[in-house]
GUPA-970271 format. One record per residue: residue number from 0; x, y, z of N, C-alpha, C, O in turn; residue in three letters. Coordinates in steps of 0.1 Angstrom, whole numbers. Last residue first. Example, Ala and Ser with C-alpha at 12.3 -4.5 7.8 and 13.67 -1.06 7.14 Angstrom:
2
+-----+-------+-------+-------+-------+-------+-------+-------+-------+-------+-------+-------+-------+-----+
!   n !    nu !    nv !    nw !   cau !   cav !   caw !    cu !    cv !    cw !    ou !    ov !    ow ! res !
+-----+-------+-------+-------+-------+-------+-------+-------+-------+-------+-------+-------+-------+-----+
!   1 !   128 !   -22 !    71 !   137 !   -11 !    71 !   129 !     0 !    79 !   134 !    11 !    80 ! SER !
!   0 !   132 !   -57 !    78 !   123 !   -45 !    78 !   132 !   -33 !    78 !   142 !   -33 !    85 ! ALA !
+-----+-------+-------+-------+-------+-------+-------+-------+-------+-------+-------+-------+-------+-----+
***
This chain:
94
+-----+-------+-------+-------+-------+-------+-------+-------+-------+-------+-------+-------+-------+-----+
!   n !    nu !    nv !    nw !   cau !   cav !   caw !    cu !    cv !    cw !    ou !    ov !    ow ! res !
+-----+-------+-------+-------+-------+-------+-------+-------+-------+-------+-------+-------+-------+-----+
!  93 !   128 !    25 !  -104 !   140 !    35 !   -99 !   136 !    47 !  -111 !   142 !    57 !  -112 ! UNK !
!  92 !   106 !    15 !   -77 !   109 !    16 !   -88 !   119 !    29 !   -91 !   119 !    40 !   -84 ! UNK !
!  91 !   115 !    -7 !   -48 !   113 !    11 !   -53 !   115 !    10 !   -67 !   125 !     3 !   -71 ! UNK !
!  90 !   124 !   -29 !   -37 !   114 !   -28 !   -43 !   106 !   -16 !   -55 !    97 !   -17 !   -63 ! UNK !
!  89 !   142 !   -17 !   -18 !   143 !   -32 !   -27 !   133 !   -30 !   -40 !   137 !   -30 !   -52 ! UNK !
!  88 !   135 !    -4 !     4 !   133 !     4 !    -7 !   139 !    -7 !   -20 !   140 !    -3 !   -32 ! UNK !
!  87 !   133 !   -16 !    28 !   119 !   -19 !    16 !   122 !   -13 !     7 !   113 !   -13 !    -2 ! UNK !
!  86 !   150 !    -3 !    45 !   146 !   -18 !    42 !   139 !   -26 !    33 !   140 !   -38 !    30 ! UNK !
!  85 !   149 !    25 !    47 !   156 !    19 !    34 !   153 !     3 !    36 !   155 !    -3 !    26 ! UNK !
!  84 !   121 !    41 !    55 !   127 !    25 !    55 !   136 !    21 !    49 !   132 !    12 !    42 ! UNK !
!  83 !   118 !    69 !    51 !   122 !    65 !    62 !   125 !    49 !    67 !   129 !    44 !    78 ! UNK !
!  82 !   107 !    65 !    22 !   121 !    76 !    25 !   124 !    71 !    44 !   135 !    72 !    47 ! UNK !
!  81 !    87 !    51 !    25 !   100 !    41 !    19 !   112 !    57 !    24 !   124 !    56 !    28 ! UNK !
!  80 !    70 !    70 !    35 !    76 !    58 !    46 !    86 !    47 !    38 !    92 !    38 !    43 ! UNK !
!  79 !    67 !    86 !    19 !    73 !    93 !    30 !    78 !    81 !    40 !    86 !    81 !    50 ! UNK !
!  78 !    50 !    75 !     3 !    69 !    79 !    -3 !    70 !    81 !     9 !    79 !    72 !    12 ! UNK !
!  77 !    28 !    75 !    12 !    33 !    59 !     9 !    49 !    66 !     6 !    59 !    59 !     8 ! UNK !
!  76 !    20 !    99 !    12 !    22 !    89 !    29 !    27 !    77 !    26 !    31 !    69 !    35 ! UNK !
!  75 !    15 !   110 !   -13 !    30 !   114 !    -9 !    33 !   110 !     8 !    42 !   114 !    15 ! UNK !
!  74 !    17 !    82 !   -39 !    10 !    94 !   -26 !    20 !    95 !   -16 !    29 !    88 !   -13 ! UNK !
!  73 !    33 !    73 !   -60 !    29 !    89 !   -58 !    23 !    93 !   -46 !    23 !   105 !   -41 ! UNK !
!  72 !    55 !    53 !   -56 !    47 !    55 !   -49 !    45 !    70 !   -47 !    51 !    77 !   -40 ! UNK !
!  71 !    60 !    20 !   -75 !    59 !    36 !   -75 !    52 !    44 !   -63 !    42 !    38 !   -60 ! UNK !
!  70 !    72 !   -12 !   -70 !    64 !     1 !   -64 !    72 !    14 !   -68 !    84 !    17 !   -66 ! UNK !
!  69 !    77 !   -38 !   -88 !    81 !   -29 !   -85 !    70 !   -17 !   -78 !    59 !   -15 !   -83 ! UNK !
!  68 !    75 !   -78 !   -81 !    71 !   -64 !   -86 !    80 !   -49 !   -80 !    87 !   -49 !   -71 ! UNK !
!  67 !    73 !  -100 !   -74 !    85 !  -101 !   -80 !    77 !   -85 !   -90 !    76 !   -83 !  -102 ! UNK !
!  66 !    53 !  -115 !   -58 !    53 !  -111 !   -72 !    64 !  -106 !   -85 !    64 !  -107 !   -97 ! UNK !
!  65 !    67 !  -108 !   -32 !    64 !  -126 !   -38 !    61 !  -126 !   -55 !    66 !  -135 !   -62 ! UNK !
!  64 !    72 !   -84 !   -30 !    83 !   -91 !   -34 !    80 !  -103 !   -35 !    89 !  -111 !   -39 ! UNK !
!  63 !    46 !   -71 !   -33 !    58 !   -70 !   -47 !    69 !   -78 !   -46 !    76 !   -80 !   -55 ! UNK !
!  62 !    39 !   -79 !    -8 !    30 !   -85 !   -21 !    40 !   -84 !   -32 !    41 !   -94 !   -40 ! UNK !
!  61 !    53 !   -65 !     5 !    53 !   -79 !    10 !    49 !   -83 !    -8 !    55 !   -89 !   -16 ! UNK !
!  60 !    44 !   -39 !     0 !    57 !   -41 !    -5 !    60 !   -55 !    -1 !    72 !   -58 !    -3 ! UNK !
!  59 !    19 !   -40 !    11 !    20 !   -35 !    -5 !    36 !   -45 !   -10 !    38 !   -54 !   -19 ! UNK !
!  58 !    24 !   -42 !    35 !    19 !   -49 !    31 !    25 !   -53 !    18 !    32 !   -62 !    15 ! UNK !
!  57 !    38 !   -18 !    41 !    44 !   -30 !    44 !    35 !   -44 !    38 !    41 !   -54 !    36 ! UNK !
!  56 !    15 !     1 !    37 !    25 !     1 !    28 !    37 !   -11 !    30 !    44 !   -12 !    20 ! UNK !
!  55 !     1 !    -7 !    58 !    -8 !    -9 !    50 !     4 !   -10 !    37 !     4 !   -20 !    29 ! UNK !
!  54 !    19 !    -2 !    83 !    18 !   -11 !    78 !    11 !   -19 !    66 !    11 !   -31 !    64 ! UNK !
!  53 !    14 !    27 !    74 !    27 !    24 !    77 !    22 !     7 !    69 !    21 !     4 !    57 ! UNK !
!  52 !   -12 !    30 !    86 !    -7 !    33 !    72 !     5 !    26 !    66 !     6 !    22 !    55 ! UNK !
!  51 !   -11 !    21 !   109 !   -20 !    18 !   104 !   -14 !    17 !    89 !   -12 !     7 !    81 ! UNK !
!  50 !    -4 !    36 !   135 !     7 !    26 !   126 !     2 !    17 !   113 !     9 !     8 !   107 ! UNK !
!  49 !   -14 !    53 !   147 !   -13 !    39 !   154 !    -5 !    27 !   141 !    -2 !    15 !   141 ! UNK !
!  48 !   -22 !    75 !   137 !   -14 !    75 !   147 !   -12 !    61 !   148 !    -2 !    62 !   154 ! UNK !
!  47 !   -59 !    65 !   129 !   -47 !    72 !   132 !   -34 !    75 !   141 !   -37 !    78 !   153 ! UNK !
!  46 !   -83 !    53 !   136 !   -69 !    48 !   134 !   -56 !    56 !   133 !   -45 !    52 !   136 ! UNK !
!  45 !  -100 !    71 !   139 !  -100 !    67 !   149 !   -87 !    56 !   146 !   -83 !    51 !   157 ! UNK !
!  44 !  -100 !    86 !   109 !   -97 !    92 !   126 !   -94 !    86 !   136 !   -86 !    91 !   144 ! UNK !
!  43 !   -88 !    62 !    87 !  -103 !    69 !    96 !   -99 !    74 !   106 !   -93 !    66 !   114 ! UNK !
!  42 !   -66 !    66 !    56 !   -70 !    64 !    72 !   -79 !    72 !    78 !   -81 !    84 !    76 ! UNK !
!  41 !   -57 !    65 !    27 !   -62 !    71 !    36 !   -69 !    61 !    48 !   -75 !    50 !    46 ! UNK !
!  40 !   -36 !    67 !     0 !   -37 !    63 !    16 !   -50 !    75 !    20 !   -51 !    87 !    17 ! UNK !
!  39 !   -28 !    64 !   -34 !   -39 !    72 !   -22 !   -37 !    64 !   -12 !   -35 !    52 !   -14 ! UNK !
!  38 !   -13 !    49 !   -57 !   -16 !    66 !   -54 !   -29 !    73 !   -47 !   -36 !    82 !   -51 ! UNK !
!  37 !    12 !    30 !   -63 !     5 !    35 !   -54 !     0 !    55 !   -56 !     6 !    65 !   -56 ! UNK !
!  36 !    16 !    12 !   -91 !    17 !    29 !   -88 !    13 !    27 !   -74 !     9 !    15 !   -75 ! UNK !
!  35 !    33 !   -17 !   -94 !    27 !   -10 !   -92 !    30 !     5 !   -86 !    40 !    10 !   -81 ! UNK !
!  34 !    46 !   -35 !  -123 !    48 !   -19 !  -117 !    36 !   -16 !  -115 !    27 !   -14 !  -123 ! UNK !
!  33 !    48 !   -56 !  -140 !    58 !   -49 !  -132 !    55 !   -43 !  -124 !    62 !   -45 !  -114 ! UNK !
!  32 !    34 !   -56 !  -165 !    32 !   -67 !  -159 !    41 !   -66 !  -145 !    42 !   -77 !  -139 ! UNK !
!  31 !    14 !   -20 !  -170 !    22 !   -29 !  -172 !    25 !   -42 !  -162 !    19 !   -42 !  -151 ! UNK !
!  30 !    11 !    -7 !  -137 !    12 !    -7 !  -149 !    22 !   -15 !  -156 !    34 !   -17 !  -152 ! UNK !
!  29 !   -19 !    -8 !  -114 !    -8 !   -15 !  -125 !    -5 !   -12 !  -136 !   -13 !   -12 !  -146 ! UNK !
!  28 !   -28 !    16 !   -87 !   -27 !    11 !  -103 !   -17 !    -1 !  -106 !    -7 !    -3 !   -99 ! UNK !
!  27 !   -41 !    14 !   -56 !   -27 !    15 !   -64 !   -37 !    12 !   -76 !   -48 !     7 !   -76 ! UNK !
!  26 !   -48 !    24 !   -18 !   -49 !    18 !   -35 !   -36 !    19 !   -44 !   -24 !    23 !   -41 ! UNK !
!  25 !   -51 !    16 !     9 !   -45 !    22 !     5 !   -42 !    15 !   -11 !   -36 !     4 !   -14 ! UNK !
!  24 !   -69 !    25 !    36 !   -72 !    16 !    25 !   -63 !    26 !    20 !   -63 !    38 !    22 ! UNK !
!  23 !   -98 !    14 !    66 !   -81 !    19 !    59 !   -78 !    19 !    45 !   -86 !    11 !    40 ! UNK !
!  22 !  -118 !     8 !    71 !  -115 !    21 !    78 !  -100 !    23 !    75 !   -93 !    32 !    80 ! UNK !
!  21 !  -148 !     1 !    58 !  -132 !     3 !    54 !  -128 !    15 !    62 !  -132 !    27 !    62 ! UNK !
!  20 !  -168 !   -18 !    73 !  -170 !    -6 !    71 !  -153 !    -7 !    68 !  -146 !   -15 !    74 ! UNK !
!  19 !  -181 !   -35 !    89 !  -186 !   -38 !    75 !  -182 !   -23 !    66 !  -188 !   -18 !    56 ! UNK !
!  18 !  -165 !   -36 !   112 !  -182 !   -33 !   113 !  -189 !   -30 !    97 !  -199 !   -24 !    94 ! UNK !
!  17 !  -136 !   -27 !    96 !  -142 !   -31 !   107 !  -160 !   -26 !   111 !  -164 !   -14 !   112 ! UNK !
!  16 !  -110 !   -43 !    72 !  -124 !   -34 !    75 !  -129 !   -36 !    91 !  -126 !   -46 !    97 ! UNK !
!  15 !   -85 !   -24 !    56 !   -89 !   -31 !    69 !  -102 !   -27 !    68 !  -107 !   -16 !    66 ! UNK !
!  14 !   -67 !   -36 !    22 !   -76 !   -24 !    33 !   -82 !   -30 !    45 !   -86 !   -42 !    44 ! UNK !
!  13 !   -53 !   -21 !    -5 !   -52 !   -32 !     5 !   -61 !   -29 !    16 !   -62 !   -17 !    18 ! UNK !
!  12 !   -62 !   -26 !   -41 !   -60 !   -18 !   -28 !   -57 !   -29 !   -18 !   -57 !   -42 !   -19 ! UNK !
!  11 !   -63 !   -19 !   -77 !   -63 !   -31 !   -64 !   -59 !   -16 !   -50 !   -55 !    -5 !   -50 ! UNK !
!  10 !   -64 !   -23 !  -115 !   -66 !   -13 !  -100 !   -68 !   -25 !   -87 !   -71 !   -37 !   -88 ! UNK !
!   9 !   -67 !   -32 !  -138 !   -55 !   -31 !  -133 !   -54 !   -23 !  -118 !   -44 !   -17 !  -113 ! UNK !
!   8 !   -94 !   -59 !  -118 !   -82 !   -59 !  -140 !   -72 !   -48 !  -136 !   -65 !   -54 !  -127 ! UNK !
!   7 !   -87 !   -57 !   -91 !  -101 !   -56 !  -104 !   -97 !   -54 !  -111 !   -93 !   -42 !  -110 ! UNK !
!   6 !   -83 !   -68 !   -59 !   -82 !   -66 !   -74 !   -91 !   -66 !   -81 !  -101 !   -72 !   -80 ! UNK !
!   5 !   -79 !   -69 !   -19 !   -86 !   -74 !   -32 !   -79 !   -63 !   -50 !   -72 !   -52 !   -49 ! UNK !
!   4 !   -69 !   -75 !    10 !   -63 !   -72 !    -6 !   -75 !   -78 !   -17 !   -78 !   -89 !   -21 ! UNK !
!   3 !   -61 !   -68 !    37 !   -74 !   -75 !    27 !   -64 !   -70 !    18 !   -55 !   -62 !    20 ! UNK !
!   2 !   -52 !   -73 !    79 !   -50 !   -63 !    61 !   -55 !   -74 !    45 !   -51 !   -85 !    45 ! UNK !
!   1 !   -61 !   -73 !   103 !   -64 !   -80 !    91 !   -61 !   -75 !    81 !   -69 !   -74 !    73 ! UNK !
!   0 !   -41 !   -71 !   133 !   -46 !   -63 !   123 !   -47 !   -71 !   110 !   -37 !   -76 !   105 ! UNK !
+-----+-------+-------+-------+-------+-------+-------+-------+-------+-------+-------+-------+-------+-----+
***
């Protein structure tokens, strides 16, 4: 699974594409030199169930810890998997 990351001054996402087409993608804000927000997951039907999301937010939290960042995470598919990883919650903005 290819997971992308692109950025635009304080907005960024992470996202899979397949046939020129985003079939995952889970955004965020920056705020401030610290702190990303996450606040949207969404996944295409035909990914679903398959762990997609999950590891779209394992990404996110790879990226904060080479950056040496904090995650917020208002959507409520990105909280629901640091409440079931305390492994990553390193990272959780408190």
């Amino acid at each position: 699974m290819d997971i992308q990351h692109q950025t635009k001054s304080t907005k960024g996402s992470f996202f899979i594409e397949s046939e020129g087409q985003i079939s995952a993608e889970m955004t965020y804000s920056r705020a401030g030199d610290k702190l990303l927000i996450i606040d949207h997951t969404e996944i295409s039907a035909s990914l679903r169930g398959k762990g997609v999301g999950e590891a779209l937010v394992f990404r996110a939290v790879e990226f904060a810890r080479a950056n040496q960042l904090k995650i917020l995470p208002l959507c409520p598919f990105a909280k629901s998997v640091f409440e079931k990883n305390p492994e990553i919650r390193d990272v959780l903005s408190k």
